[in-house]
ZAPABA-131813 format. One record per residue (C-alpha): residue number from 1; residue in one letter; x, y, z. Coordinates in steps of 0.25 Angstrom, whole numbers, plus 5000, padded with zeros to 4 digits. Example, Ala and Ser with C-alpha at 12.3 -4.5 7.8 and 13.67 -1.06 7.14 Angstrom:
# residues 2
node seq:1, type:A, px:5049, py:4982, pz:5031
node seq:2, type:S, px:5055, py:4996, pz:5029
***
This chain:
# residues 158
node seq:1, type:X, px:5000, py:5000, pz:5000
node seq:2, type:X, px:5004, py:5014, pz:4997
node seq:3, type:X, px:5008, py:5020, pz:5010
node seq:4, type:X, px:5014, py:5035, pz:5012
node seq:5, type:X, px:5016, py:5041, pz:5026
node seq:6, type:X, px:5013, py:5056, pz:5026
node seq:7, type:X, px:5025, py:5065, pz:5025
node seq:8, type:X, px:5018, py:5075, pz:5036
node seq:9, type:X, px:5015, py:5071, pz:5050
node seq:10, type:X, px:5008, py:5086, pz:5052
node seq:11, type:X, px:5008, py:5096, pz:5045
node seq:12, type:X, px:5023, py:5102, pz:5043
node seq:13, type:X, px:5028, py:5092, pz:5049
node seq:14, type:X, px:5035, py:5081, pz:5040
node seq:15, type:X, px:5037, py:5067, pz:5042
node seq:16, type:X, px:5050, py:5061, pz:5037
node seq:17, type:X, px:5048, py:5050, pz:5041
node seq:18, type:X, px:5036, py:5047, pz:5033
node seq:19, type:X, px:5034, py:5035, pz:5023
node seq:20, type:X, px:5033, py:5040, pz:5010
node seq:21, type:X, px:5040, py:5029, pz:5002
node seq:22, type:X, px:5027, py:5025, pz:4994
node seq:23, type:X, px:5025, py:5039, pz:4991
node seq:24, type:X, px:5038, py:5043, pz:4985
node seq:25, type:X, px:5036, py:5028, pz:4978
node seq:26, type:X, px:5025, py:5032, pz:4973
node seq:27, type:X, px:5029, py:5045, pz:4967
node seq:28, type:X, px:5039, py:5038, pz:4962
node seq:29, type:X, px:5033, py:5030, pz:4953
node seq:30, type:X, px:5023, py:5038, pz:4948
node seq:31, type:X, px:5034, py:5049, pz:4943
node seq:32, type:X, px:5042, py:5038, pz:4936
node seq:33, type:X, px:5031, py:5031, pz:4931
node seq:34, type:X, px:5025, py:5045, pz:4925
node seq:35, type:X, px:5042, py:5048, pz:4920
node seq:36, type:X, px:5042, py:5035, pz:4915
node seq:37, type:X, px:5028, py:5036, pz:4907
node seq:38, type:X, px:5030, py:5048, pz:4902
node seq:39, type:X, px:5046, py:5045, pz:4896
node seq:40, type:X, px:5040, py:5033, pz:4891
node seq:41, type:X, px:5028, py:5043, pz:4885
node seq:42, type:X, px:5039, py:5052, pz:4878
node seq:43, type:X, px:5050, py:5041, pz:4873
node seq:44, type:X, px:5041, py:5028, pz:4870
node seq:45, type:X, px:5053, py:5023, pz:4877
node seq:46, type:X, px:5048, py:5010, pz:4883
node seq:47, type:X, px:5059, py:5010, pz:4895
node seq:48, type:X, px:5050, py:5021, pz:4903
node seq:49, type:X, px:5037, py:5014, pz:4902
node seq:50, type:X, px:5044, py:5000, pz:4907
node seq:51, type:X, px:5049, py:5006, pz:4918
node seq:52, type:X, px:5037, py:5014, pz:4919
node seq:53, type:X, px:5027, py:5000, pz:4920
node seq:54, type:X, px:5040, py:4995, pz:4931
node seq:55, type:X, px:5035, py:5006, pz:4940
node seq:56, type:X, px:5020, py:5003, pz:4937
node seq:57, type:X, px:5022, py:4988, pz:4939
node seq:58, type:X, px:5030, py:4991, pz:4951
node seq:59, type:X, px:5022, py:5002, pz:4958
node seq:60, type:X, px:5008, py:4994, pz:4953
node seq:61, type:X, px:5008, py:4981, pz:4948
node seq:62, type:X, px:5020, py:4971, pz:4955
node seq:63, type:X, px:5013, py:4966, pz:4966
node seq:64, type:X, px:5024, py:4966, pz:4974
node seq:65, type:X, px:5028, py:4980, pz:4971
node seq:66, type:X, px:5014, py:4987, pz:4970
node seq:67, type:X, px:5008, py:4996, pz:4978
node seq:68, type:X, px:4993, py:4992, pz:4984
node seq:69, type:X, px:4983, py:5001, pz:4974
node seq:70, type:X, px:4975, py:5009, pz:4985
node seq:71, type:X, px:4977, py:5022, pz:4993
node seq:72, type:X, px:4980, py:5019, pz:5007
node seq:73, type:X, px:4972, py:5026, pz:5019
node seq:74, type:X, px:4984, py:5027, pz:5029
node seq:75, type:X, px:4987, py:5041, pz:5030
node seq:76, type:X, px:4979, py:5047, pz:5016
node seq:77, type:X, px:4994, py:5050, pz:5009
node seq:78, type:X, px:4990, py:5040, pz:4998
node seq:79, type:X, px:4979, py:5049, pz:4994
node seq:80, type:X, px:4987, py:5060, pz:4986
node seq:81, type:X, px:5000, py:5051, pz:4984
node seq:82, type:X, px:4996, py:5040, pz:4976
node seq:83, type:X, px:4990, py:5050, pz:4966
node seq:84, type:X, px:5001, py:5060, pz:4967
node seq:85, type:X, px:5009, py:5047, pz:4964
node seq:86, type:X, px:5003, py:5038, pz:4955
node seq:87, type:X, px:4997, py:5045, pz:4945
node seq:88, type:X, px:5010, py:5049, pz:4940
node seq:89, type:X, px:5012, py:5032, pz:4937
node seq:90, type:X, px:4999, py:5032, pz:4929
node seq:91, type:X, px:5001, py:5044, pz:4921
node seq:92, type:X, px:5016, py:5035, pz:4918
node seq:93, type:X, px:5007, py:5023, pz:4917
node seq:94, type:X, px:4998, py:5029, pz:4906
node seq:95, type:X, px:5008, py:5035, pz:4898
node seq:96, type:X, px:5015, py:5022, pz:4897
node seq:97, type:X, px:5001, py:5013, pz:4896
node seq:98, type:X, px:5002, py:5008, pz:4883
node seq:99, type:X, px:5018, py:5004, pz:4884
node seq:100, type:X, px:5018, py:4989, pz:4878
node seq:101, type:X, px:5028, py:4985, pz:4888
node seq:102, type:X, px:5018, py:4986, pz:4900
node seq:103, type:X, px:5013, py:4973, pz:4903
node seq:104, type:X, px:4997, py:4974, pz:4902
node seq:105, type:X, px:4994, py:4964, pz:4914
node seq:106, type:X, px:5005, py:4975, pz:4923
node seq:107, type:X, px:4996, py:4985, pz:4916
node seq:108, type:X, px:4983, py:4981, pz:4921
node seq:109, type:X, px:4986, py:4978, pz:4933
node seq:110, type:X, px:4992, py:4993, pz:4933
node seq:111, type:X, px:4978, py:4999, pz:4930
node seq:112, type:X, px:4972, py:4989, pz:4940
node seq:113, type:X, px:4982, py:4996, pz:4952
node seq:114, type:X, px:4979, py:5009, pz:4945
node seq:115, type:X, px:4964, py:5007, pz:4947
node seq:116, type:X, px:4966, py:5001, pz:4960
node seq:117, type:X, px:4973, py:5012, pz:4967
node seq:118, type:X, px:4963, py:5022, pz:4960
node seq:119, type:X, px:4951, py:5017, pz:4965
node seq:120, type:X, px:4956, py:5015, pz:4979
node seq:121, type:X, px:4959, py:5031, pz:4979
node seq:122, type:X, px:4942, py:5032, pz:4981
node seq:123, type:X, px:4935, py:5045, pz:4971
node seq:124, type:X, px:4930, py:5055, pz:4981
node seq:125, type:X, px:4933, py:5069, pz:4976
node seq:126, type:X, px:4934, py:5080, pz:4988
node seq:127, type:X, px:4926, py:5092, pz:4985
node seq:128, type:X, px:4939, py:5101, pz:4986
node seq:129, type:X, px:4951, py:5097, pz:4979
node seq:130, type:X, px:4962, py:5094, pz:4986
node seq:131, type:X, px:4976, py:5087, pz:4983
node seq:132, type:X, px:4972, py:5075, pz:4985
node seq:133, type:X, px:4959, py:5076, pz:4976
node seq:134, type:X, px:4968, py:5081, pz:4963
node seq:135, type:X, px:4978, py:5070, pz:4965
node seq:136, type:X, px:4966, py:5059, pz:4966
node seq:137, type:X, px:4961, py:5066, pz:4954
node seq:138, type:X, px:4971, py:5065, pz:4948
node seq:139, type:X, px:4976, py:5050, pz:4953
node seq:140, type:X, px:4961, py:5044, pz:4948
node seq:141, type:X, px:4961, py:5050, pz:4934
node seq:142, type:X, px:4974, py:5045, pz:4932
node seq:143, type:X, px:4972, py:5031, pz:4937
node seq:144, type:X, px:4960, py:5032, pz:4928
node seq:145, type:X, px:4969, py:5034, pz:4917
node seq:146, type:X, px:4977, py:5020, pz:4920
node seq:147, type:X, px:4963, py:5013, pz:4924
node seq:148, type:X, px:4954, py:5019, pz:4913
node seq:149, type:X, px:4943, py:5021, pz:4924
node seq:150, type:X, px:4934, py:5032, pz:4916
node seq:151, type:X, px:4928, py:5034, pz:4930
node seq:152, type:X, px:4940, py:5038, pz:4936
node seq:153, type:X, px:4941, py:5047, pz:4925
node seq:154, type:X, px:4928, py:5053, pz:4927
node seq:155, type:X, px:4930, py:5055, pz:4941
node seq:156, type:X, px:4942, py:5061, pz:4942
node seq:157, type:X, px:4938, py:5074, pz:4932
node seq:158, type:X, px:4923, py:5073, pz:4936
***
């Protein structure tokens, strides 16, 4: 499971001792995997887009590597991370979607995660936007992209 500790025990006061390690791995990824789709974009070069599905597989797919697809409830931080995150790896994802060299089974199971983790984020919208609001926007619409969820769409520019 995705588990981030905040980084502020009060407000001003910092805690270094935090656990932000699936946080940083998450932005991680999401940045290469956007790099990587993108280089692949511009160059047809196939090395980005394999290294690209590596990260997906990884972060996604290998069971024994992937993380659990749901938002945890311990302290809310997984509410605006995971879409500040990962929608950096499905915009990577979607630009190398129709690469030959990714395996369709490893796909699937991809768009199966990508839906997973989606729906477990819930649809409420908050009558005043807030950061976390835009990010869940902007998280859902782009899920919707891998997924193809017409729904998800809907909702998120209705």
């Amino acid at each position: 499971d995705y588990f981030s500790e905040t980084p502020y025990s009060s407000d001003g006061v910092y805690n270094p001792d935090a656990d932000r390690s699936d946080y940083y791995g998450a932005i991680a990824v999401g940045k290469a995997v956007r790099n990587l789709g993108l280089a692949y974009a511009l160059t047809g070069e196939n090395k980005y887009a394999d290294k690209a599905v590596q990260l997906i597989n990884a972060w996604s797919v290998n069971p024994e590597t992937r993380m659990n697809p749901k938002f945890t409830d311990f302290n809310g931080q997984s509410y605006v991370e995971i879409p500040i995150t990962l929608t950096g790896m499905f915009y990577g994802a979607d630009l190398i979607w129709n690469y030959q060299g990714w395996n369709v089974a490893d796909k699937n199971v991809f768009k199966s995660w990508v839906g997973d983790i989606s729906t477990s984020r819930g649809r409420s919208k908050e009558s005043t936007p807030t950061n976390y609001e835009n990010w869940k926007v902007l998280f859902v619409s782009s899920s919707a992209v891998i997924t193809g969820d017409n729904n998800d769409m809907d909702w998120a520019f209705q």
